[in-house]
Kinemage of the C-alpha trace (Angstrom):
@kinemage 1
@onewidth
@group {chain A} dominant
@subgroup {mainchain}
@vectorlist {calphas} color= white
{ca unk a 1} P 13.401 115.752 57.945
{ca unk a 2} L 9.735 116.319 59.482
{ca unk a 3} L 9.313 116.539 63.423
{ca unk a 4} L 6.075 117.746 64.867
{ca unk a 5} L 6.811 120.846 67.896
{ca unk a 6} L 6.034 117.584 70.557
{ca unk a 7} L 9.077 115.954 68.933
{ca unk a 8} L 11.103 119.166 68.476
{ca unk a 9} L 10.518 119.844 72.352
{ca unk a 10} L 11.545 116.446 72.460
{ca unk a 11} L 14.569 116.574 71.047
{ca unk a 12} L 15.685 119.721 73.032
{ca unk a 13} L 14.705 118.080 75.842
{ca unk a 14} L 17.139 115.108 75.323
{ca unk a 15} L 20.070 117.732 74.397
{ca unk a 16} L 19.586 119.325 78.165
{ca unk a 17} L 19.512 116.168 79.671
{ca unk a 18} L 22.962 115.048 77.757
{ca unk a 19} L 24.348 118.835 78.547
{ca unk a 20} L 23.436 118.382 82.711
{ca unk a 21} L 24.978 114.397 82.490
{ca unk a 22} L 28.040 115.904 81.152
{ca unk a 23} L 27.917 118.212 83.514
{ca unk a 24} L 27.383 115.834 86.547
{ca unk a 25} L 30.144 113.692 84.948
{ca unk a 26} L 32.587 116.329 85.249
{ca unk a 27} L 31.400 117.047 88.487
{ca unk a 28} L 32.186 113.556 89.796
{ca unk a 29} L 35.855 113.721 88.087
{ca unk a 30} L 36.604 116.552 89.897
{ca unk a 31} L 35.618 115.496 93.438
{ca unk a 32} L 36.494 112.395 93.301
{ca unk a 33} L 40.142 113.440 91.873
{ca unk a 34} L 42.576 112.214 94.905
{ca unk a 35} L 45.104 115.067 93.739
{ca unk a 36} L 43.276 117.552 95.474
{ca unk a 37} L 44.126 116.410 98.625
{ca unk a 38} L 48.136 116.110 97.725
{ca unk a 39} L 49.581 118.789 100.088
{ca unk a 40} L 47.004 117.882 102.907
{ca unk a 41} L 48.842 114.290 102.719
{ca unk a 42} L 51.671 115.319 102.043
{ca unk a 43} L 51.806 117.791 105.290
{ca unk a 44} L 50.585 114.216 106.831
{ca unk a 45} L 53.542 112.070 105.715
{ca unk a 46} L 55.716 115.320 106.960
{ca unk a 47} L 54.079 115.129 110.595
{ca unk a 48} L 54.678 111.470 110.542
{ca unk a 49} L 58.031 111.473 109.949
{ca unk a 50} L 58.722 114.162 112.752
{ca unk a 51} L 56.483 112.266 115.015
{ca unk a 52} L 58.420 109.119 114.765
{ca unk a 53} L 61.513 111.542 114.975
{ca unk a 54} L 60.277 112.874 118.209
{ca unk a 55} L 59.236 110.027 119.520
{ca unk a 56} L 62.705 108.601 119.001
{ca unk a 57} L 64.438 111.498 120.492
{ca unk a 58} L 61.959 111.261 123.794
{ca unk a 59} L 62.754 107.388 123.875
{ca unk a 60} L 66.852 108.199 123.485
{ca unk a 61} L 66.389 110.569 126.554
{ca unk a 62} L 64.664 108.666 128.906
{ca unk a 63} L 66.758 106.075 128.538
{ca unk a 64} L 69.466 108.323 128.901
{ca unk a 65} L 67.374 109.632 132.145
{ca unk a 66} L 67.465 106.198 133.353
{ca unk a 67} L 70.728 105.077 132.621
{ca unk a 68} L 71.815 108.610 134.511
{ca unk a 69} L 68.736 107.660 137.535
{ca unk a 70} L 70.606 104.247 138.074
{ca unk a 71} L 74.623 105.457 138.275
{ca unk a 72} L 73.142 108.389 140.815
{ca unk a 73} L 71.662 105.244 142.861
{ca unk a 74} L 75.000 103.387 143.124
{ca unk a 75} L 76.554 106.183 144.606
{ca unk a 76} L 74.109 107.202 146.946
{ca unk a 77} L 74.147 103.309 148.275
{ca unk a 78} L 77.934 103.432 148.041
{ca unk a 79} L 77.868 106.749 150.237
{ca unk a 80} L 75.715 104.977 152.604
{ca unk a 81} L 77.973 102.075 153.052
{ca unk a 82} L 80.634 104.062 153.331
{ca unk a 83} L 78.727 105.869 156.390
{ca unk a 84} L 77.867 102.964 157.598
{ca unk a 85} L 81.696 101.334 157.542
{ca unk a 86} L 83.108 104.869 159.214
{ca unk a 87} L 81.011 104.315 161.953
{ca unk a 88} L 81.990 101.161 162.825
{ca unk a 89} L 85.384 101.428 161.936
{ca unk a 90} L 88.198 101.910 164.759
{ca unk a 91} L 91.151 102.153 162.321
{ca unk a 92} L 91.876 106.210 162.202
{ca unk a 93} L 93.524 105.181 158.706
{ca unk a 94} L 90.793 103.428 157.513
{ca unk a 95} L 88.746 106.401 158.979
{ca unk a 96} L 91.137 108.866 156.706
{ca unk a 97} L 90.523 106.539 153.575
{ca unk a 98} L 86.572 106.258 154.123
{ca unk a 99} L 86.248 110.194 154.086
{ca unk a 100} L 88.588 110.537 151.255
{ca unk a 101} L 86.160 107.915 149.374
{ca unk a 102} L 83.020 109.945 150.738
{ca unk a 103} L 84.711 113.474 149.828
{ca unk a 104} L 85.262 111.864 146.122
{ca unk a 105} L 81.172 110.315 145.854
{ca unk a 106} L 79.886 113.705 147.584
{ca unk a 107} L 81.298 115.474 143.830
{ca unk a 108} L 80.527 112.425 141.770
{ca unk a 109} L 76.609 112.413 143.537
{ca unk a 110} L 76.692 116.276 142.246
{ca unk a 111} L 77.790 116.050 138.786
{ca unk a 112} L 75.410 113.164 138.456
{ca unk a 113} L 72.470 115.559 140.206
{ca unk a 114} L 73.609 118.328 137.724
{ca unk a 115} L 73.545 115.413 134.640
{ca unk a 116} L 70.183 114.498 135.650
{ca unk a 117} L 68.786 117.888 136.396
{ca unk a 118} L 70.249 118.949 132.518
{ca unk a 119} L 68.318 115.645 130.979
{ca unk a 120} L 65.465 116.371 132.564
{ca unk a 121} L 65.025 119.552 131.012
{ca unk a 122} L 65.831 118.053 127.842
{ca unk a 123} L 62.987 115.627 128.264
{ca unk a 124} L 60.686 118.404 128.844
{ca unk a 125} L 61.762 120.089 125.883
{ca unk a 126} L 61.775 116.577 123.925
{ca unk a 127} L 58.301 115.642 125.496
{ca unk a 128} L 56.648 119.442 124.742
{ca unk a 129} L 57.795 118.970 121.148
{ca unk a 130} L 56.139 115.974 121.002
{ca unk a 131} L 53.414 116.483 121.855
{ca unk a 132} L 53.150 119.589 119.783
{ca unk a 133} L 53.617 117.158 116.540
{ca unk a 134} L 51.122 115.111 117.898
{ca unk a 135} L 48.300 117.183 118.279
{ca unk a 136} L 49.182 119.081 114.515
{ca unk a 137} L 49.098 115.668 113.306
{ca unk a 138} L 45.659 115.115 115.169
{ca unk a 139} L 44.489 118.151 113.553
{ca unk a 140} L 45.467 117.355 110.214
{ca unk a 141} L 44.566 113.545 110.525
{ca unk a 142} L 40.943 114.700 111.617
{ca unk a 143} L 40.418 117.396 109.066
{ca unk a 144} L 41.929 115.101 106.202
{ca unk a 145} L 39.103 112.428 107.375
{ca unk a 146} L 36.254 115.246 107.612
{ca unk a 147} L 36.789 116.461 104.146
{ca unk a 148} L 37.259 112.837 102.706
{ca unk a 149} L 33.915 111.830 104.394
{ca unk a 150} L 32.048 114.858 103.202
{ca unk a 151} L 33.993 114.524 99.361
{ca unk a 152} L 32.612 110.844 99.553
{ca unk a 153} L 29.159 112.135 100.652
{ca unk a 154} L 29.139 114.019 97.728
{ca unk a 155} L 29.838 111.501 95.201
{ca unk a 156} L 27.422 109.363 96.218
{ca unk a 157} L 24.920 112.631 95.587
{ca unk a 158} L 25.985 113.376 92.339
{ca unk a 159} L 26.104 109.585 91.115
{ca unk a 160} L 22.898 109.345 92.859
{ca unk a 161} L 21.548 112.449 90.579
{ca unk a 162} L 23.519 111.434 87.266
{ca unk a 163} L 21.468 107.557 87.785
{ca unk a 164} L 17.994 109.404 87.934
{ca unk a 165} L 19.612 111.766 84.872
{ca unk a 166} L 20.486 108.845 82.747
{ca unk a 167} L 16.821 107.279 83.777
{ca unk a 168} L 15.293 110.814 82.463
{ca unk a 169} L 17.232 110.344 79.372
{ca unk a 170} L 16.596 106.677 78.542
{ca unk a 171} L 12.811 107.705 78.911
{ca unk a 172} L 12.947 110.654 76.867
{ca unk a 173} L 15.174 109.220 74.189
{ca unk a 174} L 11.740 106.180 73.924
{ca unk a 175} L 9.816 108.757 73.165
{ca unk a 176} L 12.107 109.446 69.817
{ca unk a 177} L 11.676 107.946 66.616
{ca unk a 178} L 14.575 105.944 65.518
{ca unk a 179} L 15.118 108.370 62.704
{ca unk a 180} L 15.006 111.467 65.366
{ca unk a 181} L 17.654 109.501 67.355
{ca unk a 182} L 20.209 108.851 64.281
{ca unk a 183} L 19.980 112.556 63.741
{ca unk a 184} L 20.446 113.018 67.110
{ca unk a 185} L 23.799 111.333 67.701
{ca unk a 186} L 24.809 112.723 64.766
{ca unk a 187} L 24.726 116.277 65.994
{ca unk a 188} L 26.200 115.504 69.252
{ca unk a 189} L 29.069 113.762 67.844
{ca unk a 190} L 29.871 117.131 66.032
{ca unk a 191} L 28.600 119.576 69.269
{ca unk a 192} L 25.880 121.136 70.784
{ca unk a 193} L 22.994 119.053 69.262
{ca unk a 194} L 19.680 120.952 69.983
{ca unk a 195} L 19.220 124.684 71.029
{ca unk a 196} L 16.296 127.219 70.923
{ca unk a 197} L 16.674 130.282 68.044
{ca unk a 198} L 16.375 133.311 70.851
{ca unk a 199} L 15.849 136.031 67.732
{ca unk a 200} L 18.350 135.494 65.121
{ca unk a 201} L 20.585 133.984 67.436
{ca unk a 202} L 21.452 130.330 67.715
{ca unk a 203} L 21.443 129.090 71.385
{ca unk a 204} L 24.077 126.257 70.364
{ca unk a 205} L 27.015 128.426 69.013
{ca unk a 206} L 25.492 131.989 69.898
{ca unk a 207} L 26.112 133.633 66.723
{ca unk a 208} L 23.774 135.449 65.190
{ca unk a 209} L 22.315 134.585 61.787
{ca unk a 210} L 22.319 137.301 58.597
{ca unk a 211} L 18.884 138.467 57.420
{ca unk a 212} L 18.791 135.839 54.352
{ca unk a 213} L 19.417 132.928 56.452
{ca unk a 214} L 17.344 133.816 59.462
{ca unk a 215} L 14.551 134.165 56.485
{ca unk a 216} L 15.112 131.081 55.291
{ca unk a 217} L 14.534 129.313 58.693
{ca unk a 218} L 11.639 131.210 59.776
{ca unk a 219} L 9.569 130.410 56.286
{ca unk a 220} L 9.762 126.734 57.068
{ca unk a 221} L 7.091 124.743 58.278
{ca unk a 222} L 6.366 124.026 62.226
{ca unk a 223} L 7.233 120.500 61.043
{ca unk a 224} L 10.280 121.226 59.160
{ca unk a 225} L 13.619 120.612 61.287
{ca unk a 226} L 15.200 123.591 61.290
{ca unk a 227} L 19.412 123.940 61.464
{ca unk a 228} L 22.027 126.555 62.720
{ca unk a 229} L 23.647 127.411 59.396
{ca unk a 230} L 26.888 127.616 61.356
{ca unk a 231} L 27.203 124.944 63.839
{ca unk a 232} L 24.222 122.536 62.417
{ca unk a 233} L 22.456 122.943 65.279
{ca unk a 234} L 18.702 121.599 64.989
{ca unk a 235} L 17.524 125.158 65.999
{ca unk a 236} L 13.644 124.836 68.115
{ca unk a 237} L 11.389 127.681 66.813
């Protein structure tokens, strides 16, 4: 088959074009793969869990704080009626009683100080460690939606570039003769369809050719498609 050096270039032309759309294709597989960000969701779905953990814990303790808060109150009002009573009582027996009830509240008001005193240093613990899961999953929640922004970002560029690629090509390939096309496709169904002979070597499959074949290619015409006698490469001279 005949193809003037215009057409030739043409041709090669085309098979770069293919090669970088390939390449952009792959490109755009492999950013916008979801795997890649597995552990980063995964370390997510971890902090999540332990936040509502946390956050279940700090709930169980305040209510415990409260529960603990109210029980200290009706002792300290039940002290103060009982103050209240001894003073205006005039029975030395009831007296006795009274200050045997107010001996009896005095240790209950302590153990309930000491109860409260021990929760609230659990609650500061509980509270501390929640807000430590918090802020990680802050952190990871942020940096997760940085690098999913920027990953999106970049998909739009490269479909952006592969549209103007596939533009490039669909105006090359109109420059082609039908005949130039068929041949065409049917070197790139079988490989690298077009590639410049650098010496004796074939820039589709990069093996050299032997003195007889490399002979044979260089005595034929400018016009004269030219192939890789290994890979069937139309080799431009």
């Amino acid at each position: 088959m005949k193809a003037t050096a215009a057409e030739q270039l043409d041709l090669l032309s085309l098979a770069n074009l293919e090669a970088e759309i390939a390449r952009t294709r792959r490109a755009i597989s492999e950013v916008a793969n979801p795997a890649q960000y597995a552990t980063e969701r995964a370390a997510q779905l971890e902090l999540a869990s332990k936040l509502i953990d946390a956050r279940n814990d700090l709930d169980s303790i305040e209510l415990e704080l409260k529960r603990a808060e109210a029980d200290l109150h009706l002792v300290e009002e039940r002290i103060k009626k009982d103050n209240q009573r001894l003073v205006n009582t005039n029975s030395p027996k009831d007296a006795q009683g009274i200050q045997s009830e107010l001996v009896s509240l005095a240790a209950r008001k302590s153990d309930l100080e000491d109860a409260e005193l021990f929760i609230l240093e659990r609650k500061e613990i509980a509270q501390s460690s929640f807000e430590t899961i918090a802020q990680q999953k802050h952190l990871i929640d942020a940096d997760l939606e940085v690098a999913i922004s920027a990953n999106e970002q970049q998909v739009l560029k490269l479909r952006s570039g592969l549209d103007l690629q596939e533009q490039d090509k669909a105006q090359q390939a109109a420059r082609l003769s039908p005949e130039l096309l068929k041949l065409f496709a049917q070197k790139a169904s079988r490989g690298i369809p077009v590639a410049r002979l650098i010496g004796r070597e074939c820039g589709a499959c990069r093996i050299s050719m032997g003195a007889s074949a490399y002979a044979e290619v260089t005595a034929l015409a400018s016009d004269e498609i030219a192939t890789c006698p290994e890979c069937q490469a139309v080799l431009v001279r």
